[in-house]
DRENVEX-876476 format. One record per residue (C-alpha): residue in three letters; x, y, z; residue number from 1. Coordinates in Angstrom, 1 decimal, always signed. Layout:
REM DRENVEX-876476
ALA	X	Y	Z	NUM
...
END
This chain:
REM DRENVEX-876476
UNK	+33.3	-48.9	+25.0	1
UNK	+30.6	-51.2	+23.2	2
UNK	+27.4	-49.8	+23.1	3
UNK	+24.2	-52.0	+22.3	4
UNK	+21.0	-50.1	+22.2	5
UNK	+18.0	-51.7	+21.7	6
UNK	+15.8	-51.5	+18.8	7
UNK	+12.2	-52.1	+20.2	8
UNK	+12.1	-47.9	+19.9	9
UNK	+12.7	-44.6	+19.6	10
UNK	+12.4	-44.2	+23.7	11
UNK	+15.3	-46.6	+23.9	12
UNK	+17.7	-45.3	+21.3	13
UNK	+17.4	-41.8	+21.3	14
UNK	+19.3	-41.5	+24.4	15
UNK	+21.4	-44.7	+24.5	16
UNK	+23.1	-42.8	+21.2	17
UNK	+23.0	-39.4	+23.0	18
UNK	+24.8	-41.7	+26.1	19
UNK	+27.3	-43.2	+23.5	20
UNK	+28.1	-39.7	+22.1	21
UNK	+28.7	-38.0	+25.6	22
UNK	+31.2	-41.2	+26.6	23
UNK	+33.1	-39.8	+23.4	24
UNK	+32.9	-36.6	+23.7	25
UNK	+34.9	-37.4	+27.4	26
UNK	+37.5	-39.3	+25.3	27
UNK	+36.3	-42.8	+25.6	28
UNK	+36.8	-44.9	+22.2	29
UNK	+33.4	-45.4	+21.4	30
UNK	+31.7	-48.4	+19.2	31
UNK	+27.7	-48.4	+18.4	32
UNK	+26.4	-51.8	+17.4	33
UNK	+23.4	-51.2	+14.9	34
UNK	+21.3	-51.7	+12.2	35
UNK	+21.3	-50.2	+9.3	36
UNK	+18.1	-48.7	+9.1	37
UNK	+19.4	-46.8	+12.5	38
UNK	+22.4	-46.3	+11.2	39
UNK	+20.9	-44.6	+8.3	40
UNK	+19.0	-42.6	+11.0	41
UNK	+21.8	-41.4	+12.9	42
UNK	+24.4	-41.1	+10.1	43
UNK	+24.6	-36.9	+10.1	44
UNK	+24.8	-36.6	+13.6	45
UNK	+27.9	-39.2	+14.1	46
UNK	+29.7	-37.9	+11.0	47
UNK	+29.4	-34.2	+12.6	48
UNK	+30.5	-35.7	+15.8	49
UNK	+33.3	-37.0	+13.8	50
UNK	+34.6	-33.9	+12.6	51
UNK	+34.9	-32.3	+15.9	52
UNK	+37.3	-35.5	+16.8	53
UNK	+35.0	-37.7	+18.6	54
UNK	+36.2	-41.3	+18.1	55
UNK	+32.6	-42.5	+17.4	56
UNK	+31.5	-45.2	+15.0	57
UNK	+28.7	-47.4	+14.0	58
UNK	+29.8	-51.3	+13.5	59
UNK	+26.8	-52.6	+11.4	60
UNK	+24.6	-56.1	+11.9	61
UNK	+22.0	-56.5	+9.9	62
UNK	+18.6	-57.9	+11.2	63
UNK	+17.7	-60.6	+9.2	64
UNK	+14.2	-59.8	+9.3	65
UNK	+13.3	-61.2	+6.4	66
UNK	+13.6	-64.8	+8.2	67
UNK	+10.4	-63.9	+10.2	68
UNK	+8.3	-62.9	+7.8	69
UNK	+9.3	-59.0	+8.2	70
UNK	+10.4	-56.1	+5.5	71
UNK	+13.6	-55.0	+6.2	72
UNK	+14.0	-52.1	+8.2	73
UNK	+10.8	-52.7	+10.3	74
UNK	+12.4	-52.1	+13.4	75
UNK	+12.1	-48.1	+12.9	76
UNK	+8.8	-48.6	+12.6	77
UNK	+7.1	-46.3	+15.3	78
UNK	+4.2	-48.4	+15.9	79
UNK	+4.4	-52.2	+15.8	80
UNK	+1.7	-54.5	+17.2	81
UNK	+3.1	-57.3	+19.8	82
UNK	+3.5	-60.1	+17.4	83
UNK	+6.2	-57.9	+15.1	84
UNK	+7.7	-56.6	+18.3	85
UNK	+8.2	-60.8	+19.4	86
UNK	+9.6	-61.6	+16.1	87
UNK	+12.4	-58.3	+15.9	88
UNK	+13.1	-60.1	+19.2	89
UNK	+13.8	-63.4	+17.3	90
UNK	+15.7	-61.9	+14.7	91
UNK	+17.9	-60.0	+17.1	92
UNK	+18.4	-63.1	+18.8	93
UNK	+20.2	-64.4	+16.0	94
UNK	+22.8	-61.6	+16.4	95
UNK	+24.1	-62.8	+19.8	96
UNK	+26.6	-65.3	+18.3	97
UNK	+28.2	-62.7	+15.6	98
UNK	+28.0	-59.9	+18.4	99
UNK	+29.9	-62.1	+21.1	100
UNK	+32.3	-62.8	+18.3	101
UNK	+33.2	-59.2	+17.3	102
UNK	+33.7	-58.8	+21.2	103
UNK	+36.2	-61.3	+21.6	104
UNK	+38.6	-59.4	+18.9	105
UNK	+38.2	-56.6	+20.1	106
UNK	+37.6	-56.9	+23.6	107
UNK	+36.4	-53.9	+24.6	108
UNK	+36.6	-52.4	+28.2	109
UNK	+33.1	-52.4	+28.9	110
UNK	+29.6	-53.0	+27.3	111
UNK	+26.7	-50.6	+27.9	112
UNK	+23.6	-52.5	+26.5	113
UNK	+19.7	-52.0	+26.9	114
UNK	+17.7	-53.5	+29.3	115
UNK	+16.1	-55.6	+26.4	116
UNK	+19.3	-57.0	+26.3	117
UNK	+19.9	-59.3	+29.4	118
UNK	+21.7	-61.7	+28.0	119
UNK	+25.1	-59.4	+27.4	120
UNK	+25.0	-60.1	+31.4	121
UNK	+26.0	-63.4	+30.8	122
UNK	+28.1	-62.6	+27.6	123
UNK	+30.2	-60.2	+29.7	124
UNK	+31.0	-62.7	+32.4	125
UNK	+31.7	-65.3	+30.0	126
UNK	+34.7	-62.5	+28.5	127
UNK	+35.3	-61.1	+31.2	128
UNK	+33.9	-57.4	+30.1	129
UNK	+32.6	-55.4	+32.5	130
UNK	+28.2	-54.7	+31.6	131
UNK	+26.7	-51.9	+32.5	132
UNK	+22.7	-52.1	+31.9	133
UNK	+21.5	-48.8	+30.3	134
UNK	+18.1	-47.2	+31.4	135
UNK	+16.8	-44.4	+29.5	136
UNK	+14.4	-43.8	+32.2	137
UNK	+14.5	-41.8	+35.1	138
UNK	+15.0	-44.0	+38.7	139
UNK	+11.6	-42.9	+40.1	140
UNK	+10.0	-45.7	+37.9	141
UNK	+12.8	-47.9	+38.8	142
UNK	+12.4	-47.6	+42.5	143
UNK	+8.5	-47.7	+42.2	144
UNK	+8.2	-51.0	+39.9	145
UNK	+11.3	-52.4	+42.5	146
UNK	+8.5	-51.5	+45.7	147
UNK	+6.2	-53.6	+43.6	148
UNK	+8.2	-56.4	+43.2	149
UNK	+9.7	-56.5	+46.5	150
UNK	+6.5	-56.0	+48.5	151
UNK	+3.6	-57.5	+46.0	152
UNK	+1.3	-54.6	+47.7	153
UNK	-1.7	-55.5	+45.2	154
UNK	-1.7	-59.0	+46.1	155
UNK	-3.2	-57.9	+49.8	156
UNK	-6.0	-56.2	+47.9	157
UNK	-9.3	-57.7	+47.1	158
UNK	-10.9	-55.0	+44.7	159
UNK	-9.2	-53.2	+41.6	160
UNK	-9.9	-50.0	+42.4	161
UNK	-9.0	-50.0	+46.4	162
UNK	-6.3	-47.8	+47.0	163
UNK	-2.9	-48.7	+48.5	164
UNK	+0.6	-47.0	+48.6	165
UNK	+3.8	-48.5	+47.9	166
UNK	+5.7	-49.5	+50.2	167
UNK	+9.3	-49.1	+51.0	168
UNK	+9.6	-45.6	+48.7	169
UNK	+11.0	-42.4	+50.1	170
UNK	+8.0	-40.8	+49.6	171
UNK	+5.0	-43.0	+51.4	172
UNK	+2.2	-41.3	+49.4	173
UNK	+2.7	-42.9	+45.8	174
UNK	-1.0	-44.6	+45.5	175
UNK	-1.6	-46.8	+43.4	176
UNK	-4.3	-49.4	+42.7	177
UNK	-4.8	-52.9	+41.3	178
UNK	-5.6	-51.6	+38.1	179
UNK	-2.5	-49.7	+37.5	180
UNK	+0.0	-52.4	+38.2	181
UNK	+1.8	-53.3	+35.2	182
UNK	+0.5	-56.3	+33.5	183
UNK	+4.1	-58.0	+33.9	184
UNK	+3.8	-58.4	+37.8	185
UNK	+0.5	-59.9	+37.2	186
UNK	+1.7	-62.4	+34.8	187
UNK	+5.0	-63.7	+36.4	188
UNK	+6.8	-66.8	+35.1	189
UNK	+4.8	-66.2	+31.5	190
UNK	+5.6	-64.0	+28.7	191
UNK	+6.5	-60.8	+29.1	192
UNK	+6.9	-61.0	+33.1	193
UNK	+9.4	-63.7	+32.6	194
UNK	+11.3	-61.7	+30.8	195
UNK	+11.5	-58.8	+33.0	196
UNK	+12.7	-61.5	+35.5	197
UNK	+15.4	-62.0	+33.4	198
UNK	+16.2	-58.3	+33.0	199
UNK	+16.1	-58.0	+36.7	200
UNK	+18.6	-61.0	+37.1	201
UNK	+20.7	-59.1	+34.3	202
UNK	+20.8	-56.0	+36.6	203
UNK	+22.1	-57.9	+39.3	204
UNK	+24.7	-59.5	+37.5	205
UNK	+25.6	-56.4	+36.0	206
UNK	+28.7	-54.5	+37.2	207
UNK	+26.7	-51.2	+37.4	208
UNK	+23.7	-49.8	+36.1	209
UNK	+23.8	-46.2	+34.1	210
UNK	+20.7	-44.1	+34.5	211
UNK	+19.7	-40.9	+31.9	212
UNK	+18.5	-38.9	+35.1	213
UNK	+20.8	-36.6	+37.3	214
UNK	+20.9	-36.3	+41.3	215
UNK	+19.3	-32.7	+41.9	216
UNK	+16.0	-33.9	+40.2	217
UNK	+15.3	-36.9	+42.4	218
UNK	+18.2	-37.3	+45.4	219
UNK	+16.2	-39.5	+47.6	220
UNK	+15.1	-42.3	+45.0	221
UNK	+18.9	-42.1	+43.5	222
UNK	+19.9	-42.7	+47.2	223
UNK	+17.2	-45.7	+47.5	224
UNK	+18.9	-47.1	+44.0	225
UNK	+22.4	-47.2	+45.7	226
UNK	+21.3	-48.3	+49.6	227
UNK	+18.6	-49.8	+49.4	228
UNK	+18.3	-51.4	+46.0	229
UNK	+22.5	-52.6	+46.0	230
UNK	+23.3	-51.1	+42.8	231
UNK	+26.6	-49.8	+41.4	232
UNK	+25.0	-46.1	+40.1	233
UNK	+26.1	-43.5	+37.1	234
UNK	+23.8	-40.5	+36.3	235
UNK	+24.3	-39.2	+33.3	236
UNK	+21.0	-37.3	+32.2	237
UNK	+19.7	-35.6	+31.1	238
UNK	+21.7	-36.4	+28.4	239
UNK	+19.3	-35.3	+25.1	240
UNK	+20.9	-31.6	+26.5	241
UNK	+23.8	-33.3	+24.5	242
UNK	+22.5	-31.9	+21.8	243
UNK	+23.0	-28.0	+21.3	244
UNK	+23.2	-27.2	+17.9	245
UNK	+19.6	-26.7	+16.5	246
UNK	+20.2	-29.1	+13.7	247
UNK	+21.1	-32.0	+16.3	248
UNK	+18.1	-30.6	+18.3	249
UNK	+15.6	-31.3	+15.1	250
UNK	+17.0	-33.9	+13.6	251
UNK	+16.4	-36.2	+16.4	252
UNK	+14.2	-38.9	+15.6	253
UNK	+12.1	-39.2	+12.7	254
UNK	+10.4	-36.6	+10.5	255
UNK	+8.0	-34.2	+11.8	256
UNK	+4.9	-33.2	+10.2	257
UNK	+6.0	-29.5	+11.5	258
UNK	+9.3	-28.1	+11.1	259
UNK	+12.0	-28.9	+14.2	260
UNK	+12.9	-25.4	+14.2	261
UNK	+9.4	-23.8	+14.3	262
UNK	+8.6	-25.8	+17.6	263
UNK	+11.6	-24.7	+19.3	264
UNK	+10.9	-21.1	+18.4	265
UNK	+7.6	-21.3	+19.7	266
UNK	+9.0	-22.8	+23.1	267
UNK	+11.3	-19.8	+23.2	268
UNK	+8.5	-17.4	+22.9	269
UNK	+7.3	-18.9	+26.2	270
UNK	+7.7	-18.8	+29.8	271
UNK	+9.9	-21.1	+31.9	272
UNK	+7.9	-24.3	+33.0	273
UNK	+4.8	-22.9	+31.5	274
UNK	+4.4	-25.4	+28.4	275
UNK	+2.6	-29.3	+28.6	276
UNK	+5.0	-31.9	+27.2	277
UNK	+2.6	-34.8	+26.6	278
UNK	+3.3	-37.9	+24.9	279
UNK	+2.5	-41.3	+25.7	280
UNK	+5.6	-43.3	+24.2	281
UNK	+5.9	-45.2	+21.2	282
UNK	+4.1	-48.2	+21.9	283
UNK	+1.1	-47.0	+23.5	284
UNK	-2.0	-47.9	+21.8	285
UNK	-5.3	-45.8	+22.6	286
UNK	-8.5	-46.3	+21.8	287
UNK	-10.9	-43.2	+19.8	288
UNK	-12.2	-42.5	+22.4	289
UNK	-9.5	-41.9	+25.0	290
UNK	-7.4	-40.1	+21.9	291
UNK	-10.4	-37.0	+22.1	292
UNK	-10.8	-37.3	+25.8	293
UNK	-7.5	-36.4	+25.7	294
UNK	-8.0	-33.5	+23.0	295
UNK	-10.9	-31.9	+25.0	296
UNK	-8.9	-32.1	+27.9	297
UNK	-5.7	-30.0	+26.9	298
UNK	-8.6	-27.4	+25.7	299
UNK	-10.1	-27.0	+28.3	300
UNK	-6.9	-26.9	+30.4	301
UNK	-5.6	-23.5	+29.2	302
UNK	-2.4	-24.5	+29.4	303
UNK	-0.2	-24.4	+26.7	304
UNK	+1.6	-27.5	+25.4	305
UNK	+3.2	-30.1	+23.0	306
UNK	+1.3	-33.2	+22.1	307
UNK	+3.1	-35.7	+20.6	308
UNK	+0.5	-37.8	+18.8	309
UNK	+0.8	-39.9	+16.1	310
UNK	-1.9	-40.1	+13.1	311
UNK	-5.1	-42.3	+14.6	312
UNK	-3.8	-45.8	+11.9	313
UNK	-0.9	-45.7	+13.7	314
UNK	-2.5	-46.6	+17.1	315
UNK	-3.8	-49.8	+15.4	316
UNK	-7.7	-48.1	+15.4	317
UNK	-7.7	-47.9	+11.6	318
UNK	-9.9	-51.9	+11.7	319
UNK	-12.2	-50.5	+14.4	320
UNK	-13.0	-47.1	+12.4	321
UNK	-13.6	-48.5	+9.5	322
UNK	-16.4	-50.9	+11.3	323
UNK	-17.8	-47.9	+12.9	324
UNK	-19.4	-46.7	+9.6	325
UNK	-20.9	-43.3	+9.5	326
UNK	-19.7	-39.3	+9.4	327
UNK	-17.3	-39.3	+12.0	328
UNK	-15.6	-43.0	+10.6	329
UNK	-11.9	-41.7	+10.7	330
UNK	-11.7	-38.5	+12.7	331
UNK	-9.3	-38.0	+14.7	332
UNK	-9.6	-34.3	+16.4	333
UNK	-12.5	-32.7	+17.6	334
UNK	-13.8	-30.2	+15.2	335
UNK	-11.7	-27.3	+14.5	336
UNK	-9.2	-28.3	+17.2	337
UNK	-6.0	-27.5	+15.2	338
UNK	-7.7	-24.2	+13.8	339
UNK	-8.6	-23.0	+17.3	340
UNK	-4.9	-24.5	+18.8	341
UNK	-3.0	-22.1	+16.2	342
UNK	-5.5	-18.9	+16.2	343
UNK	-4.8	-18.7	+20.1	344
UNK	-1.1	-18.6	+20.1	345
UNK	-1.4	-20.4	+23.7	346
UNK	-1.6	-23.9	+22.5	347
UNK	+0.6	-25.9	+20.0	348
UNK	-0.4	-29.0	+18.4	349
UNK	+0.7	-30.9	+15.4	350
UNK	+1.1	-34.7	+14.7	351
UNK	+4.5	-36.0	+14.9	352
UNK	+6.2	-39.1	+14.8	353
UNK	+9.1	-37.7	+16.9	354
UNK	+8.8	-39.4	+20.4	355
UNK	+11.0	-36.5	+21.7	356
UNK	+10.5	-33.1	+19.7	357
UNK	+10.0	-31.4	+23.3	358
UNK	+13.4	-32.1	+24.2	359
END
């Protein structure tokens, strides 16, 4: 098996490796196509994976980054405005010919590949290689974005903030207005909605499509995937349980500012299905504003929880604070937030560049 992840981030890696290391841990021969700044990430978890017998390895490309403009390595970054996120898409572009080569000696007996990577579709058929498209997502989001697509429900609406529910859906109560369509379906046939287009067409082409979700947490939308939707299914989430050892549990990712370990022991201190995961990926930007709102709100909430949130520069606000001028130029909490957080022993909050610490 040949496994291309994508490298537009951490949400799509993270568990198309724990994906790749759960085929080998079944037996499967298992390849990772990669670069090295991610194979520099992932290096101690393959090698231990090695010495328990897994046949696991990395075969290496590197990005040529530096034809765009870009420092090497950029593609770990876990912020990136659009314009470096278009050119890593350039510069992996210029992999597709040495990738297709290394597939035809070794002709694998399938590719699992990213959805950001609809053109191993095509690359299959032309070798005869089974694709399977990988999602790292769960299918509710599938099936709701396919309702979208199928049905256009916020074309038949006038105002942005009328309600409407989706149609088609197992559930006929997910509402939804204008507003909160994604951008994509708004813009098809330019930028990023023509790709999507093409990731859709990819699907379809593909000989199945494998899923990090599992059937007990959402029957009726897996059954929508299959019957109504056509597809060819494999659940295999979650699959970041892969990962037992406490090492492999905090070494996912990047650094934390707080110590793997100490978060885990503090979830083990609490109740089942008592703690707030919340983060809000790695290339969401948010304004001040919004990052406070959401501060005051987990306060107030008395309900204790994990934020994931990156330092305020990261978010692209550094420009905007720097304009604002005055005292509270550059904050980022509310006063005493953190202080407050700890003292309580009900809340938890630290900054993180780890997109999945909670898991």
């Amino acid at each position: 098996m040949f496994f291309i992840p994508s490298v537009m981030g951490r949400g799509h890696i993270l568990p198309a490796i724990d994906t790749a290391r759960l085929f080998a841990a079944q037996g499967a021969e298992v390849t990772i196509i990669i670069t090295p700044a991610y194979a520099q990430l992932f290096q101690k978890t393959i090698e231990r994976d090695q010495s328990l017998g897994l046949d696991i390895n990395f075969h290496i490309f590197k990005l040529p980054t530096s034809d765009f403009g870009l420092p090497d390595g950029c593609e770990t970054l876990l912020a990136a405005s659009a314009g470096i996120i278009a050119k890593l898409f350039m510069a992996f572009e210029k992999l597709h010919e040495p990738i297709e080569q290394l597939l035809r000696e070794r002709r694998p007996d399938c590719i699992v590949s990213d959805m950001y990577h609809p053109w191993t579709a095509d690359l299959g058929a032309r070798l005869g290689i089974p694709r399977f498209l990988f999602y790292g997502t769960g299918l509710f989001s599938l099936c709701r974005e396919e309702s979208i697509r199928r049905y256009a429900p916020h074309d038949k609406v006038n105002s942005d903030a009328k309600t409407f529910a989706l149609p088609g859906l197992p559930d006929d109560n997910i509402i939804f207005t204008k507003r909160k369509i994604p951008y994509w379906f708004k813009e098809k046939g330019t930028g990023y909605g023509q790709f999507i287009e093409e990731v859709l067409k990819s699907e379809l082409k593909s000989y199945g499509v494998i899923v990090n979700s599992f059937y007990e947490l959402e029957p009726a939308y897996a059954e929508y995937f299959k019957n109504e939707m056509g597809r060819k299914l494999c659940l295999v989430g979650p699959v970041c349980l892969f990962n037992k050892a406490f090492e492999e549990k905090a070494e996912r990712g990047a650094k934390n500012s707080i110590d793997g370990n100490t978060i885990l022991k503090w979830l083990d201190s609490k109740q089942p299905k008592s703690v707030l995961y919340v983060s809000f990926g790695s290339q969401a930007s948010m304004a001040p504003e919004q990052f406070l709102e959401v501060a005051h709100g987990l306060e107030t909430s008395g309900c204790p929880f994990i934020w994931v949130a990156r330092d305020m520069s990261e978010y692209g606000q550094e420009e905007k604070q720097k304009k604002e001028g005055g005292k509270n130029r550059g904050k980022k909490l509310p006063e005493g937030f953190e202080e407050r957080m700890t003292k309580s022993g009900q809340r938890f909050v630290g900054y993180t560049s780890l997109l999945e610490c909670g898991t």
